[in-house]
C-alpha positions as CSV (number, residue, x, y, z in Angstrom):
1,X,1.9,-18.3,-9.7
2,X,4.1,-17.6,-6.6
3,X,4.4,-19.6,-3.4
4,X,3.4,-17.5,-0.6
5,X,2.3,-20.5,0.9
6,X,2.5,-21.0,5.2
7,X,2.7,-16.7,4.8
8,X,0.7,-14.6,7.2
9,X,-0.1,-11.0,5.4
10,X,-1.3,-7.8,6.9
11,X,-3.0,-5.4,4.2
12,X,-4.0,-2.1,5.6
13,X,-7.0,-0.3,3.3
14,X,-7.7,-3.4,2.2
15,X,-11.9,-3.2,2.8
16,X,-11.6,-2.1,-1.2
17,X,-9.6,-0.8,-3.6
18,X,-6.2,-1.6,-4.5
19,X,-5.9,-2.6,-0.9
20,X,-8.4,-5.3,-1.3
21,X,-7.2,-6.8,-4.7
22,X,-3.6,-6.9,-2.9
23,X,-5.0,-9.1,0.0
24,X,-7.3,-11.1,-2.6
25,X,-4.1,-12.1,-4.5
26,X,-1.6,-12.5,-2.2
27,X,-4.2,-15.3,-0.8
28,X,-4.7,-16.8,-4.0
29,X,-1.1,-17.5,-4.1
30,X,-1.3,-18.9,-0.6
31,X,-1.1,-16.7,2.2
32,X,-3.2,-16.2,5.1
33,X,-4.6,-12.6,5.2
34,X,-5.5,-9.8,8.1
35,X,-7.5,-7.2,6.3
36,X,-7.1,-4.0,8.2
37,X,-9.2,-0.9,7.5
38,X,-11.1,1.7,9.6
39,X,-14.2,0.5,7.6
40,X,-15.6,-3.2,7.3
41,X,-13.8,-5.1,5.3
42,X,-16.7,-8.2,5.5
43,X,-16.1,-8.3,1.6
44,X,-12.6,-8.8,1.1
45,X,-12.5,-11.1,4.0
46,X,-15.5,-13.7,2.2
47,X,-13.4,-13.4,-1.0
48,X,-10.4,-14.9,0.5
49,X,-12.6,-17.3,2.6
50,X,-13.3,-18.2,-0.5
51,X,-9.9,-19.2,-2.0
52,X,-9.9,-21.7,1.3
53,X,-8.0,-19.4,2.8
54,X,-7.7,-18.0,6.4
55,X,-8.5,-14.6,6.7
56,X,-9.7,-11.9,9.4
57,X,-10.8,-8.1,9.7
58,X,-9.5,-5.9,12.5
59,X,-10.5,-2.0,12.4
60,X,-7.4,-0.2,12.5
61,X,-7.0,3.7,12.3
62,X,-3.0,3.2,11.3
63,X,-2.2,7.3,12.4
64,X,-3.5,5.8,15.4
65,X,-0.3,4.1,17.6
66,X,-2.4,2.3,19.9
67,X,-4.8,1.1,17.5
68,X,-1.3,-0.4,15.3
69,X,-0.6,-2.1,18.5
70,X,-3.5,-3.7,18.8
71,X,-3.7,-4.9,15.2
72,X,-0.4,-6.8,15.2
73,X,-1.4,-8.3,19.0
74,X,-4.5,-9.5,17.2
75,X,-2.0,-10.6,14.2
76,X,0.0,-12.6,16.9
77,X,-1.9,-14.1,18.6
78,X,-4.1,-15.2,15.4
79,X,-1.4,-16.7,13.6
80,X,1.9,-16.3,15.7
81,X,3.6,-14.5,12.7
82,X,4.2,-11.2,10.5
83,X,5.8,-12.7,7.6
84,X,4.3,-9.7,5.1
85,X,3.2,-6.1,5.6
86,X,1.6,-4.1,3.7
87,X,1.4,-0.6,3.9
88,X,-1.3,0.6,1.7
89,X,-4.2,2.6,3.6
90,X,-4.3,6.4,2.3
91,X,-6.1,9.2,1.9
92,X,-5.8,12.0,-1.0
93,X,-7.4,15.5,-0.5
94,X,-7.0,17.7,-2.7
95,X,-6.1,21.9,-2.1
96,X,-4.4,24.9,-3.4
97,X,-1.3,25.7,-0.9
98,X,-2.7,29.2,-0.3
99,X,-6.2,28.2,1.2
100,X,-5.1,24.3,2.0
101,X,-6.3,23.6,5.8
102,X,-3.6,22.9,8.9
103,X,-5.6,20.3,9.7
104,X,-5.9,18.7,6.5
105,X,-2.1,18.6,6.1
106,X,-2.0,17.2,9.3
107,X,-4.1,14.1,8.4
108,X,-2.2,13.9,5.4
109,X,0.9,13.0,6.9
110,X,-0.3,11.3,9.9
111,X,-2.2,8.8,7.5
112,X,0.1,8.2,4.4
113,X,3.1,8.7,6.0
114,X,3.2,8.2,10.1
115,X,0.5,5.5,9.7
116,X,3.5,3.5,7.1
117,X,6.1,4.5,9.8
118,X,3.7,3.2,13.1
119,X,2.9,0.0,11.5
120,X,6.3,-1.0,10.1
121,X,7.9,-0.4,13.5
122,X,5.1,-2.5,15.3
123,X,5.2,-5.0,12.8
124,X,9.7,-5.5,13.0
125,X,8.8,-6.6,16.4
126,X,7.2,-10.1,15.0
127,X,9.2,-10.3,11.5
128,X,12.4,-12.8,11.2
129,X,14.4,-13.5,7.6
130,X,12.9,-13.2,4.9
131,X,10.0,-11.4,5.9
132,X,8.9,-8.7,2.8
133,X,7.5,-5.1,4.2
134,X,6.0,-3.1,0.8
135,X,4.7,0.5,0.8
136,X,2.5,1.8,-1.5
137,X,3.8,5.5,-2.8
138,X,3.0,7.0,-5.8
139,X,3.9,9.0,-9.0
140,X,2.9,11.7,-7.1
141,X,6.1,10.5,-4.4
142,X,8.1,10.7,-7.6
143,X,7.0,14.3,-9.2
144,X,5.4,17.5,-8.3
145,X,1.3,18.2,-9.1
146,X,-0.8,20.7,-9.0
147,X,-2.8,21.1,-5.9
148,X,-1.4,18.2,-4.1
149,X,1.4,19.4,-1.7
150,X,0.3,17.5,1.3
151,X,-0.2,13.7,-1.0
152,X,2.8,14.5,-2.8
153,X,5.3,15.1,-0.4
154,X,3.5,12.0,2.1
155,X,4.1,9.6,-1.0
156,X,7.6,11.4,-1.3
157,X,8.4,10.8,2.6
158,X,7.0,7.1,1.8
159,X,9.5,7.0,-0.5
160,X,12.8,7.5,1.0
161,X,11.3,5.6,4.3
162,X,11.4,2.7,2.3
163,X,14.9,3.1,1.5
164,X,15.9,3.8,5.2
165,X,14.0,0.8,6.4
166,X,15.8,-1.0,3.2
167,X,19.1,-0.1,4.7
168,X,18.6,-0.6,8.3
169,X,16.9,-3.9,8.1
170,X,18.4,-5.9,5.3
171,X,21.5,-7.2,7.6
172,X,18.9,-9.3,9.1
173,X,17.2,-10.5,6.3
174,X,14.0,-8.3,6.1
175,X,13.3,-6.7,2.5
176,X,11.5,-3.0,2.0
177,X,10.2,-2.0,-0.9
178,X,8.0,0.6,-2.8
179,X,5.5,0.5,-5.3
180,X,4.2,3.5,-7.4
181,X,1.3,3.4,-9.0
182,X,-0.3,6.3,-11.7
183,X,-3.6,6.6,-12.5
184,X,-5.8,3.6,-11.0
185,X,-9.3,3.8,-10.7
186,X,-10.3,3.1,-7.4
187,X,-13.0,5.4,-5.3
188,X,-10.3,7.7,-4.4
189,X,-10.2,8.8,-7.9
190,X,-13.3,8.3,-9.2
191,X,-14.3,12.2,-8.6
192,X,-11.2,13.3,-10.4
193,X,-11.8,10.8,-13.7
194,X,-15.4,11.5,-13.9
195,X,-14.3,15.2,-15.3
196,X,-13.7,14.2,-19.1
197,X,-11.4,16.8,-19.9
198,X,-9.3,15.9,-16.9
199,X,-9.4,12.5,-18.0
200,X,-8.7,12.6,-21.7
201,X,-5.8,14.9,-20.5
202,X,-4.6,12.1,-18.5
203,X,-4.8,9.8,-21.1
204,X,-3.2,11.6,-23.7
205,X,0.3,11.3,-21.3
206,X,-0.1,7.8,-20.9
207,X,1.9,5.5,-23.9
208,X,-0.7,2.6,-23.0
209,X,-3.7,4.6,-23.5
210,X,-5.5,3.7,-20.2
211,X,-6.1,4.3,-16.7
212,X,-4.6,1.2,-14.1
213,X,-7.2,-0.8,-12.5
214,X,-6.6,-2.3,-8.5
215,X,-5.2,-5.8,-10.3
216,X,-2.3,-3.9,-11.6
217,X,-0.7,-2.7,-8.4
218,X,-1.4,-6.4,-6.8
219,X,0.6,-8.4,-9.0
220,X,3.7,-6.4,-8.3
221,X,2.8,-6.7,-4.9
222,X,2.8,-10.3,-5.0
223,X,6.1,-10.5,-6.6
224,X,7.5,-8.5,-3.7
225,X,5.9,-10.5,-0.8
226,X,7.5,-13.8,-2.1
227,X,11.0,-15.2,-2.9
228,X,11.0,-14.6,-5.7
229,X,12.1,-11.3,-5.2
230,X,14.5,-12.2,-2.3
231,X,17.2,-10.4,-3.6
232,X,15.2,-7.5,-4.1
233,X,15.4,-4.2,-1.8
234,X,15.1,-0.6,-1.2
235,X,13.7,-0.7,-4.9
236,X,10.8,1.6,-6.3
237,X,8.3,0.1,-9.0
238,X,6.5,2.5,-11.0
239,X,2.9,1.3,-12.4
240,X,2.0,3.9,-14.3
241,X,1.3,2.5,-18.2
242,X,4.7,4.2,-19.1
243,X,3.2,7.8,-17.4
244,X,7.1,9.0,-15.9
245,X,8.9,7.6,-18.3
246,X,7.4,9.5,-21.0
247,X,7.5,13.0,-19.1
């Protein structure tokens, strides 16, 4: 178990999800948790109630600038600290580039990629030494796929602004990293892993034989928010069950 103990987290997408089993552990091993999400996160908020410790929603659209204000004014003047962000609210629509929308592009990027940008910046207002910022990417930010421009190259941009954040923020003591998680079932892609052949397909690349659940991505998560990982930065970790290395 690590210490996050006296920590004050901020999950965005955490009302389920990956997002939710993030905040759910990173309370268990101590922290305080705002659960951010544009719907109600009541649920993940009574399951870190019930770990005894503090937690409270605030509705956030993160492409939104004033709406990330207000979330880390909330934050403030809740707990009078940002000691752990975490970027992880997304959405994934999927489209051939030929008959893909403007619009959906558009929300694409302003969701998985300004909406990481808006809330780090906000949130490096509040956050001294030793704070722990952590952006959920994806394979997807690692590789091209099929009918995924816009989510690929959002996860890509996620990607290197992790390493510029890395860069410009570790001389005073502030750590940025990435995870990247494969195939996790969540209700993002349940449509996609409900097609059998699409499914078995995936599973035939993967060397553990199985699709991720939520847990997976929050234990990584948990390393990154605490010290153990203090000397840990502008690093990428893949959760895949072995997907990229085996390509």
């Amino acid at each position: 178990m690590f210490n996050l103990k006296g920590k004050v987290a901020i999950v965005t997408g955490a009302a389920r999800g990956i997002g939710q089993s993030i905040a759910v552990e990173l309370a268990r091993n101590g922290a305080d948790v705002v659960v951010s999400d544009i719907i109600p996160g009541s649920a993940t908020v009574s399951k870190i109630r019930a770990l005894k410790r503090k937690a409270v929603y605030v509705k956030t659209d993160i492409s939104n600038k004033e709406q990330v204000e207000n979330l880390m004014q909330e934050v403030i003047k809740k707990f009078k600290k940002i000691d752990i962000l975490v970027n992880n609210a997304g959405i994934f629509i999927i489209g051939d580039t030929k008959t893909l929308k403007e619009e959906d592009w558009d929300k694409t990027i302003d969701i998985n990629l300004k909406g990481y940008f808006l809330c780090s910046q906000a949130a490096l207002k509040y956050m001294k030494r030793g704070a722990s910022i952590i952006n959920l990417s994806s394979v997807a930010g690692m590789g091209g796929f099929c009918q995924a421009a816009a989510y690929c190259a959002s996860k890509g941009g996620i990607r290197l602004l992790t390493k510029a954040l890395a860069v410009e923020y570790g001389p005073s003591g502030i750590r940025v990293n990435s995870i990247h998680p494969g195939i996790i079932e969540t209700a993002m892609t349940k449509e996609l892993l409900m097609d059998k052949k699409v499914r078995q397909g995936m599973l035939a690349k993967l060397p553990l034989k199985r699709t991720g659940k939520p847990i997976d991505i929050a234990g990584p998560a948990v390393f990154l928010a605490s010290d153990a990982s203090s000397y840990v930065t502008g690093e990428e970790i893949v959760v895949d069950g072995g997907w990229i290395s085996s390509l």
